[in-house]
N, C-alpha and C positions, 0 to 999 in steps of 0.2 A: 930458194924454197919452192916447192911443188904445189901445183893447185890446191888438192888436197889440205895440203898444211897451210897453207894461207886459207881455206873454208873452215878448218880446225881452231884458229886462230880468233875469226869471226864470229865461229860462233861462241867464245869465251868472253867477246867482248860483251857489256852493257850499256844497254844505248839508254840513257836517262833523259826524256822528253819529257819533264814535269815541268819545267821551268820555261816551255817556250811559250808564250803570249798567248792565251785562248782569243785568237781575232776572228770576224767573219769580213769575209770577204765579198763581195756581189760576184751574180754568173761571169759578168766579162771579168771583174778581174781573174778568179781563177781560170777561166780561159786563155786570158796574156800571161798568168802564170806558167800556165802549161805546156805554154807553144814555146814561150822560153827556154821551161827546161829539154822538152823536148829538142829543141835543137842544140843545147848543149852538152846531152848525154851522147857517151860514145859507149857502146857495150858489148865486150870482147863474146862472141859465140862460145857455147858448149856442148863436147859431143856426147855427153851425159845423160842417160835415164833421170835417175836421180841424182838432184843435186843440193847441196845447204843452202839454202833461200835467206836471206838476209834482208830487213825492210828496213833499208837507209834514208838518204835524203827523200824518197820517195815520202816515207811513212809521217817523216816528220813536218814536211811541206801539209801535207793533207789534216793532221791533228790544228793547223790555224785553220782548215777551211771545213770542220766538223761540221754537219747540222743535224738535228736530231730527227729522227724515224726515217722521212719519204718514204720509198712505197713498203706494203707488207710482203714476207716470203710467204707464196702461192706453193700448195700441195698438188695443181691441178693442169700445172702447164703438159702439154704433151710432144714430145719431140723425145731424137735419139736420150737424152740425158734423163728422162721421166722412167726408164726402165734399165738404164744403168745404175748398179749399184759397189761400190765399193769403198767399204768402211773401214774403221781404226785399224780393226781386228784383219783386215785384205793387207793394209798396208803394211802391218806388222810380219807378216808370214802368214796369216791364215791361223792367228794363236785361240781364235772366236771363245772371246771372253766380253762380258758385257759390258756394254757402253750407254749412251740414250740417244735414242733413236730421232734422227729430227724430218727428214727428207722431203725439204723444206725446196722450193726456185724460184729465183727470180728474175724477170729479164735486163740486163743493160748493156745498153746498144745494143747491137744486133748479136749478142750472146747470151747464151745463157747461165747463169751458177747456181748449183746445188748445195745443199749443205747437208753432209749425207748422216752422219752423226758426230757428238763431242762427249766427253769427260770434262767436267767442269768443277771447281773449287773454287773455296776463297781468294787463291793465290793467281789462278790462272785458268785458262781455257785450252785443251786442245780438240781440234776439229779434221776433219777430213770433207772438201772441196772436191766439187768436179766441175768443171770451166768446159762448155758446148760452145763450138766457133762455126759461123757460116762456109769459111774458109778451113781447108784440107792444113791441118798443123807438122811442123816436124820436131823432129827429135831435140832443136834448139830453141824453139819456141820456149814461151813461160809467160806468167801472170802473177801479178801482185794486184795486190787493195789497196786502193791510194792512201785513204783509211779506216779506224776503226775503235770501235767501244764498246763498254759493257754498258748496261744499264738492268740495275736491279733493286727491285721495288720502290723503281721511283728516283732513283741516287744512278746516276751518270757517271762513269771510273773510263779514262783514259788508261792507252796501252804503252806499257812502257819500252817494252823489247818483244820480238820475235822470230824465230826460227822453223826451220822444217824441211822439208825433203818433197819435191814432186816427179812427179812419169807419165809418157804417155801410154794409156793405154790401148789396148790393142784394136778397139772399134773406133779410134781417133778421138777419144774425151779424154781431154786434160785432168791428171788429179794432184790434188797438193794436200799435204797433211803440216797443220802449221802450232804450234805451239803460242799460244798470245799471251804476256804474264800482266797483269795490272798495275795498272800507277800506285795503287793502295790497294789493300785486302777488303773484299768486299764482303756486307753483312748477310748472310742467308740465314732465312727463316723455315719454319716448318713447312713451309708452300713459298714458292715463289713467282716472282713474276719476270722472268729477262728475257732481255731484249739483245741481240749481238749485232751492232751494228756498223754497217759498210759504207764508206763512201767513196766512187768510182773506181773504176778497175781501168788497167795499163798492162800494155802485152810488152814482151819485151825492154822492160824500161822506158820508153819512147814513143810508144804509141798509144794515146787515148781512146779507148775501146770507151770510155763512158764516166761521167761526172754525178754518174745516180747516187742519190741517199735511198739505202734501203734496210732495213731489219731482218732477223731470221729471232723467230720466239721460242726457245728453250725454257719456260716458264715449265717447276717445277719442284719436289723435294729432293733434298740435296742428297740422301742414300741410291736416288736414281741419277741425279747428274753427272755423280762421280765413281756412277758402275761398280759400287758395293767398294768401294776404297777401305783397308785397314789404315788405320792412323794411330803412330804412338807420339804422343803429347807429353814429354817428360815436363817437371812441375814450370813453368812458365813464371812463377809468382817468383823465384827463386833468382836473387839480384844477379846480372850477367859480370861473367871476369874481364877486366881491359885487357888481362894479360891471357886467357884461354880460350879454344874454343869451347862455344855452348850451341848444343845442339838445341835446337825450338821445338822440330818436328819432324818424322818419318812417316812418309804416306807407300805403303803398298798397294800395287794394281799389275799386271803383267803388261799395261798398256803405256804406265804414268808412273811408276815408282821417282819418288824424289827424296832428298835431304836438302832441311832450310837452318840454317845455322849463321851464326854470327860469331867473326873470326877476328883476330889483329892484326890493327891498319898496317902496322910495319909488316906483319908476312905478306898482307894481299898485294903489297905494291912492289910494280911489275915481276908479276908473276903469276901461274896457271894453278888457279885449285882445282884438287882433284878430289874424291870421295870412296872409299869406299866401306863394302857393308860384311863385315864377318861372323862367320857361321859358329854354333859351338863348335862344328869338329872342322874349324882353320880355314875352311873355303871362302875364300874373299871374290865380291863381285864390285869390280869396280866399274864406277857410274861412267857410262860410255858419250851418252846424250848430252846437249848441249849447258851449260853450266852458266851460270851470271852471279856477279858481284857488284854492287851498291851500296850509297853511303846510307849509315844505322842513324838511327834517332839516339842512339847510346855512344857516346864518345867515346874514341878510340878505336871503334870495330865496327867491321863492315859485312853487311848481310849477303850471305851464299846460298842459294841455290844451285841443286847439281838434280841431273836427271839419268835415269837408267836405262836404256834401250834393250831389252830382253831380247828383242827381234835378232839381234846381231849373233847370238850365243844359238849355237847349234841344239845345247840343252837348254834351253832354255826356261819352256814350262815347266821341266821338271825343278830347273832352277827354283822357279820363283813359287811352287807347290810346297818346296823343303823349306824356303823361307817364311812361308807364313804359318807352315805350324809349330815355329819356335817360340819360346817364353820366353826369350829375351835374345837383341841379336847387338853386336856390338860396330862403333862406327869408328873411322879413322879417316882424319882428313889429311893429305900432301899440297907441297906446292912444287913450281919446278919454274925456274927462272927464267922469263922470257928470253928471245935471243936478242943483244942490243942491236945486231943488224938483222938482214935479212939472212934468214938461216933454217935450220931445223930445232927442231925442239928437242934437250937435252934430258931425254926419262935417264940417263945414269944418275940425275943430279935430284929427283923424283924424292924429297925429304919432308917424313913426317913430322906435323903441327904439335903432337903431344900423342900421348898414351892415348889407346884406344876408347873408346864411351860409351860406358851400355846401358842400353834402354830397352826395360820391358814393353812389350809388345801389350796390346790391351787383350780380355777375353774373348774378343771376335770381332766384327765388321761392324763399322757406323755408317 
């Protein structure tokens, strides 16, 4: 199996860190923490722009050593990254559709991070990063967040999985664009107050670049968090099938398009859900981005999200222009059976869940 499909692979998986022990730790211990792992990470180079970011044992080690706020993100620092800017809509192809704007830094160790803007929902957060280094970067360099949390109006939500793709850019600032989904669906009100919070950063898996607790404030209403998102909400009140899928929800954005759906435990196991989204006249977009499945509060089925990456389709905007002025667009979900060894992924064997599902579109953007 090829890199590639081994990062295809990854990013299908869900990492469920709800269950590991909220402990705190003192400084030295996460320090002996960290000298440990560090010396027992071995991490193969990559000669990749962009690559699928995955926050593994990294993510999960740091969720015991969470503390809340430390310092505030600063609008004011000045250095190469205070006049670098590139956003959702940069990393997408340059699609400049709207986001919310945060362009927020702050220092740890002797780096700097921005937080250049996000799209934000009940469900998830995604963002775009820029990482400034004292030191000259290259093309296999990278950075993770050891970890991280929502906090909103007051209510603290742990992350449950994430994904995403970074590059460096041409004047040597690091960017990463990362998708964060929530432990649980958070409540937003008509105004809000959140907090996105980080705790230390690591270069390359192994090196400790900084153990800071810090914040970035996205406090705001939710038609601006989530960059004028359409959302179709089919009736939720409506008791779920053990035996079908049931779609929950359809979120449009050309940045963030998703389907959240809850499907049956015997298809999801092992095996790859796929998604896609049909047009009245047959054009099918199938959801390209990183996909997760987890266990349901509803017995028997298991909750799917899938995500769509517009950026990848040549048509793209036009794409997703056609999509949203339909009155109703239709879903259909597949699976396609792991391989029991290592191998390639078998699309001849690419078999749909049921009949297609349609769901009206509502009258315009929430």
């Amino acid at each position: 199996m090829n890199k590639n499909k081994i990062y295809q692979l990854l990013n299908q998986a869900q990492m469920n860190l709800s269950d590991y022990p909220d402990e705190q730790l003192s400084t030295q211990q996460k320090d002996r923490l960290y000298a440990q792992f560090q010396a027992s990470v071995v991490q193969e180079k990559t000669k990749s722009y962009r690559r699928p970011l995955i926050l593994g044992l990294v993510l999960a080690i740091a969720l015991l050593t969470l503390t809340p706020w430390g310092q505030q993100a600063s609008a004011s620092v000045k250095s190469l990254i205070d006049t670098t800017h590139f956003t959702l809509s940069a990393s997408a192809g340059d699609m400049d559709e709207k986001t919310f704007p945060v362009g927020q830094t702050i220092q740890m160790g002797d780096h700097q991070v921005k937080l250049e803007d996000a799209l934000l929902d009940e469900n998830s957060v995604t963002a775009s990063f820029l990482v400034e280094s004292p030191q000259t970067l290259s093309d296999q360099d990278f950075y993770d967040f050891v970890g991280m949390a929502i906090a909103v109006n007051g209510k603290t939500t742990r992350i449950s999985s994430a994904a995403g793709s970074a590059r460096l850019l041409d004047n040597g600032i690091y960017q990463t664009t990362m998708t964060y989904s929530f432990d649980e669906p958070v409540e937003l009100q008509t105004n809000n107050q959140i907090y996105l919070q980080i705790s230390g950063l690591m270069k390359n898996a192994k090196e400790v670049i900084s153990m800071t607790d810090a914040a970035f404030d996205l406090s705001g209403r939710p038609e601006d968090l989530n960059g004028g998102t359409r959302y179709i909400n089919p009736n939720k009140d409506t008791p779920a099938k053990a035996d079908a899928v049931n779609i929950q929800a359809v979120k449009l954005h050309p940045l963030k398009t998703q389907i959240q759906a809850q499907i049956p435990e015997a298809d999801a196991k092992d095996a790859m859900i796929e998604a896609d989204l049909i047009l009245p006249d047959g054009r099918r977009l199938t959801l390209t981005g990183a996909s997760e499945m987890k266990a349901s509060t509803t017995a028997g089925l298991v909750d799917f999200q899938a995500n769509f990456d517009f950026s990848g389709d040549a048509r793209s905007k036009e794409t997703y222009q056609d999509l949203i002025k339909q009155d109703a667009i239709q879903v259909e979900l597949f699976k396609i059976p792991l391989p029991e060894e290592s191998g390639r992924i078998a699309r001849d064997q690419r078999t749909s869940l049921g009949e297609p599902v349609t769901v009206e579109l509502d009258g315009g953007r929430q």
